[in-house]
C-alpha positions in Angstrom: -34.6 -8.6 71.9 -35.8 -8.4 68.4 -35.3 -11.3 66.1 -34.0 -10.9 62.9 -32.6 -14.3 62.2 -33.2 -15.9 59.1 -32.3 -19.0 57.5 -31.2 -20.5 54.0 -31.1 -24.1 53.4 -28.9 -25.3 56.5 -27.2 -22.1 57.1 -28.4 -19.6 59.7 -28.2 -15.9 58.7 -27.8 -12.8 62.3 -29.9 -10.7 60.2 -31.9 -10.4 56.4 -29.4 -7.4 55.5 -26.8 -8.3 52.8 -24.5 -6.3 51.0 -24.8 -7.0 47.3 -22.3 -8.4 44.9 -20.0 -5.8 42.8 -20.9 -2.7 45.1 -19.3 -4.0 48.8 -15.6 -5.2 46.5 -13.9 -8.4 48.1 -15.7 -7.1 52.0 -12.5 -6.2 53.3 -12.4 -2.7 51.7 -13.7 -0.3 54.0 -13.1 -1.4 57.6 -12.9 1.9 59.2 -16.0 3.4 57.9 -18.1 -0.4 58.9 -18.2 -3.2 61.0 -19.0 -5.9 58.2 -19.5 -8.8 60.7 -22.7 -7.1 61.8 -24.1 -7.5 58.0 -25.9 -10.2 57.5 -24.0 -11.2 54.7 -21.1 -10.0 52.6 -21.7 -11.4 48.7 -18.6 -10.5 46.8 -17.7 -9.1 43.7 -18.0 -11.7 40.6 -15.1 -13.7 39.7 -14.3 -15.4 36.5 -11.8 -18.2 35.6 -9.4 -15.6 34.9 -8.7 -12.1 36.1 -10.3 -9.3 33.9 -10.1 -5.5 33.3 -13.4 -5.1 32.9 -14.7 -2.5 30.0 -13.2 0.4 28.8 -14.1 4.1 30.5 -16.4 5.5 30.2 -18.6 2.6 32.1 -20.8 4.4 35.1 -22.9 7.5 35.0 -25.7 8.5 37.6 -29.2 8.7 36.1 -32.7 9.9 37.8 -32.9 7.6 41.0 -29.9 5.5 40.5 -27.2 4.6 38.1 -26.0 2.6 35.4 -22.8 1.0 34.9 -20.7 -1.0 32.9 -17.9 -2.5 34.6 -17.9 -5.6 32.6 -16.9 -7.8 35.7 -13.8 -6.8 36.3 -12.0 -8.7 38.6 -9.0 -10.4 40.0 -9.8 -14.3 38.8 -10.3 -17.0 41.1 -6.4 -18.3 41.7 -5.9 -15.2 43.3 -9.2 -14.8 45.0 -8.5 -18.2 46.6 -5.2 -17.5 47.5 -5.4 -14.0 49.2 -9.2 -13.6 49.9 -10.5 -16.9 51.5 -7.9 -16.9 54.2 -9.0 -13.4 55.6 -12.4 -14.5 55.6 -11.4 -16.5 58.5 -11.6 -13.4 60.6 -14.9 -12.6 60.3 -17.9 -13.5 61.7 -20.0 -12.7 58.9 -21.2 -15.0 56.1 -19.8 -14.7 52.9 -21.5 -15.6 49.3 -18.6 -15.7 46.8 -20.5 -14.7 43.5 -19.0 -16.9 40.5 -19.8 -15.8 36.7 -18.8 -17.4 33.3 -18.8 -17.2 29.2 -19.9 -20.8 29.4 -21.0 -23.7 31.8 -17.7 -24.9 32.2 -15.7 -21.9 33.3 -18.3 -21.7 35.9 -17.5 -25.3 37.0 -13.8 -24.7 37.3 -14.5 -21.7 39.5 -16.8 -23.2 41.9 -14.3 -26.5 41.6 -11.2 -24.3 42.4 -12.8 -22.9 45.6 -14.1 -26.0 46.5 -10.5 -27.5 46.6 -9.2 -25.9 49.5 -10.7 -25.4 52.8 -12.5 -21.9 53.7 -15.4 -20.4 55.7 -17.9 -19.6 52.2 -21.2 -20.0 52.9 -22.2 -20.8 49.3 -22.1 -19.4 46.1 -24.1 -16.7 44.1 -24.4 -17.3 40.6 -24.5 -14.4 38.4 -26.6 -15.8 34.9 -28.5 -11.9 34.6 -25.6 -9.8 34.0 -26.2 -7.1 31.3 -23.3 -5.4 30.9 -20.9 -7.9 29.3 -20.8 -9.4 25.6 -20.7 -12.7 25.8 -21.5 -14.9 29.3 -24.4 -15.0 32.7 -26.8 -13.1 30.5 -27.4 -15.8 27.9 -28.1 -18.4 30.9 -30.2 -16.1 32.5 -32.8 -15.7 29.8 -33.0 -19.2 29.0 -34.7 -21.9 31.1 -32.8 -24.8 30.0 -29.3 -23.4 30.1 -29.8 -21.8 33.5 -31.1 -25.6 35.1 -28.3 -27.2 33.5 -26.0 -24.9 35.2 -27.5 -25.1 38.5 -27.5 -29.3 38.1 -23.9 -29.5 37.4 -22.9 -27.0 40.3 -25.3 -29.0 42.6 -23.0 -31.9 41.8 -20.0 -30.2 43.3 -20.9 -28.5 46.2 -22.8 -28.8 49.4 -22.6 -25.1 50.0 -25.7 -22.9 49.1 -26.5 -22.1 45.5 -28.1 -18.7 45.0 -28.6 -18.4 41.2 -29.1 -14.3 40.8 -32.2 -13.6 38.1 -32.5 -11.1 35.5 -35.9 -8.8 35.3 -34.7 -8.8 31.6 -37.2 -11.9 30.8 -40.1 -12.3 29.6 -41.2 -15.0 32.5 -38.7 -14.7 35.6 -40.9 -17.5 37.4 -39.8 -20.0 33.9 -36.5 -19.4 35.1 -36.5 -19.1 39.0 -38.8 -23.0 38.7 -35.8 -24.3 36.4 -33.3 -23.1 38.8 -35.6 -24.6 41.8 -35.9 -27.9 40.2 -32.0 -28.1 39.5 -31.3 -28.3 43.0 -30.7 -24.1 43.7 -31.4 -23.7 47.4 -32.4 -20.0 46.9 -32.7 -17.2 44.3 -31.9 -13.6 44.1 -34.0 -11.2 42.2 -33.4 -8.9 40.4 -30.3 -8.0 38.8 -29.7 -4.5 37.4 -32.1 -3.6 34.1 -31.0 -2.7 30.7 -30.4 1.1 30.4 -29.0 4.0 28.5 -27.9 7.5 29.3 -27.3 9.6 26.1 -25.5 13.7 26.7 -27.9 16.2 25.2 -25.3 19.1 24.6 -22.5 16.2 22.8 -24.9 13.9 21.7 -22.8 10.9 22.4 -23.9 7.9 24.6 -22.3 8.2 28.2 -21.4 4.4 28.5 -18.5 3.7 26.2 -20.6 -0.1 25.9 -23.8 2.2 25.0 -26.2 -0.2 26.9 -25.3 -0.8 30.9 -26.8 -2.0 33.9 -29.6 0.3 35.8 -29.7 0.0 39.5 -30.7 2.2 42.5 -34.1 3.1 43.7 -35.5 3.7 40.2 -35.4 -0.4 40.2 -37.7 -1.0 42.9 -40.8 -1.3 41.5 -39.8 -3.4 39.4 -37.6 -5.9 42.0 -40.6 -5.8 43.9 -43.2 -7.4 41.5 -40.3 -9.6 40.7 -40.2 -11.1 44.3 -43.8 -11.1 44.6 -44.4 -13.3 41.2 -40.9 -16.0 42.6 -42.9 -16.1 45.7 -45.9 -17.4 44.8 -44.2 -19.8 42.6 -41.5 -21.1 44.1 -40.8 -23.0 47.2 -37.2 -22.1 48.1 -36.2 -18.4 49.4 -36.3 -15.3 47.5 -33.1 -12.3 48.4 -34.4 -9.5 47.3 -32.7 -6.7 45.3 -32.9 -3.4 44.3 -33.6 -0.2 45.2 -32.9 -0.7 49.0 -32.1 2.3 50.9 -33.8 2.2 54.0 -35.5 0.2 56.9 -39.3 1.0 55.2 -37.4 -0.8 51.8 -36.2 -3.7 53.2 -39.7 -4.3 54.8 -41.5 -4.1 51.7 -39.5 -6.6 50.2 -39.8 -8.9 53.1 -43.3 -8.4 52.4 -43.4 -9.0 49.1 -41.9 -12.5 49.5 -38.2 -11.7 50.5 -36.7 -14.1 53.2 -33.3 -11.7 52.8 -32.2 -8.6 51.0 -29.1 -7.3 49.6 -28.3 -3.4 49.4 -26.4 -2.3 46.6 -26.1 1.1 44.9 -26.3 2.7 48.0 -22.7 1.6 49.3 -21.4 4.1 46.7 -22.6 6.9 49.0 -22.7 5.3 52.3 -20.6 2.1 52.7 -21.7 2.0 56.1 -25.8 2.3 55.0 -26.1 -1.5 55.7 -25.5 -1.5 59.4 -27.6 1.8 60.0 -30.3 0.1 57.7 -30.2 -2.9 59.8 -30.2 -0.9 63.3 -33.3 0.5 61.7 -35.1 -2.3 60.6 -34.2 -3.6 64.3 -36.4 -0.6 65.8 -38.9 -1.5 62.9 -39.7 -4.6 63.7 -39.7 -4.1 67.9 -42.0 -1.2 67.3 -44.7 -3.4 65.2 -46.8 -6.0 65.8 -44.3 -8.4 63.7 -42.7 -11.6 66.4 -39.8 -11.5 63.9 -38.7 -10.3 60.5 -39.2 -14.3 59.3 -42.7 -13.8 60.4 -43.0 -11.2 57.7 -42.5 -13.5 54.3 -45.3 -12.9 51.6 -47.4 -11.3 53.9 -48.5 -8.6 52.1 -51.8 -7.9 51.3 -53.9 -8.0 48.3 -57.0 -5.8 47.4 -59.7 -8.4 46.7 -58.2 -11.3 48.3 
């Protein structure tokens, strides 16, 4: 039987295939058209302190390979999230990443603390610093160093569940950041969060984002989430999920590859919610057909012309 087992910090992983946060909802969406417990791992939509609406329409448009959107992190705020989600993740098999994002340290804190307070199945906690598409919040921690390894330091405090912190490719050094996060006590990273984009109508002349600038995703990306990975992973010490881009078997194992101990698939769910199990029953035949003991025995092992 092929092994696809992987492991983060203490917690053991079925398979490398996530779903990725704000594309998958609250992973209890679209039961008929997937079996989420096969998914390696569900990692929810953001949530903030307090339920948001998100920008105003319009705030997603498709572009050449992919997308861009502005959804400004709408969602339903963690009192409620802790009340109606957490008990029906009880019922799955699956892990779950709750993704937690914030204007400012604190309102990150009482998140993570709220959750903590009651008794659930979470495996940990994604933590969205690279987010593009909102005014004020992740995206300032994200950029710099200092902010994003005080953050991870006094979330380390409060939990013994995994802390994922999620990396923008809208740096200038993403290995300054990921080492910060490392030596704060993160037990993993995820790279890369969507890039800054536009998409501007010819024949009206007006932008088609109502925030003008939005979040680029989709296979366009995954060049750049690629080198991303590649650059964490000869840097850091702690595991890499990579993201962006994924739409297929030959995508996931490129990452892998390039460094990648997991990967979530995002922008793809819009057209196929079910892509992640057919992506992991491919990877499955991948790996069984290849000279590969197990898709751990594929980390960083890429190789490099002249080396």
């Amino acid at each position: 039987m092929t092994d696809l087992k992987i492991s983060i910090g203490n917690i053991s992983f079925d398979n490398p295939i996530w779903v990725a946060s704000g594309t998958f909802g609250y992973g209890t969406e679209a039961p008929e058209l997937v079996d989420v417990n096969r998914i390696g791992a569900i990692v929810t939509k953001s949530i903030t302190r307090q339920p948001r609406e998100g920008n105003p329409p319009p705030r997603i448009v498709e572009s050449a390979s992919g997308m861009i959107n502005s959804i400004g992190l709408a969602n339903i705020g963690v009192e409620r999230y802790v009340k109606e989600m957490l008990p029906i993740y009880d019922d799955l098999s699956t892990k779950i990443i709750m993704n937690i994002a914030g204007t400012d340290i604190q309102e990150y804190i009482e998140v993570l603390e709220m959750t903590e307070s009651v008794s659930s199945v979470i495996a940990g906690y994604e933590i969205n610093i690279s987010c593009p598409n909102v005014k004020k919040g992740g995206m300032e921690f994200g950029v710099d160093r200092e902010m994003t390894a005080k953050l991870t330091e006094e979330l380390r405090k409060r939990t013994e569940r995994l802390i994922i912190m999620k990396l923008s490719p809208n740096v200038s050094n993403i290995n300054s950041i990921g080492k910060a996060a490392q030596d704060a006590g993160a037990d993993a990273v995820s790279a890369i969060n969507t890039v800054v984009g536009m998409s501007i109508n010819a024949t009206s002349g007006k932008s088609d984002i109502y925030t003008t600038y939005g979040g680029l995703s989709g296979p366009a990306i995954k060049p750049v989430g690629l080198a991303a990975v590649h650059k964490l992973y000869n840097e850091l010490s702690i595991p890499i999920i990579g993201i962006g881009g994924i739409v297929s078997s030959e995508d996931v194992a490129e990452y892998i590859l390039a460094g990648s101990t997991a990967v979530q698939v995002g922008t793809a769910n819009y057209r196929n919610p079910g892509i992640g199990q057919d992506i992991i029953d491919a990877f499955s035949k991948y790996i069984g057909q290849s000279n590969w003991k197990s898709s751990a025995d594929m980390i960083g092992k890429v190789q490099i012309y002249n080396q």
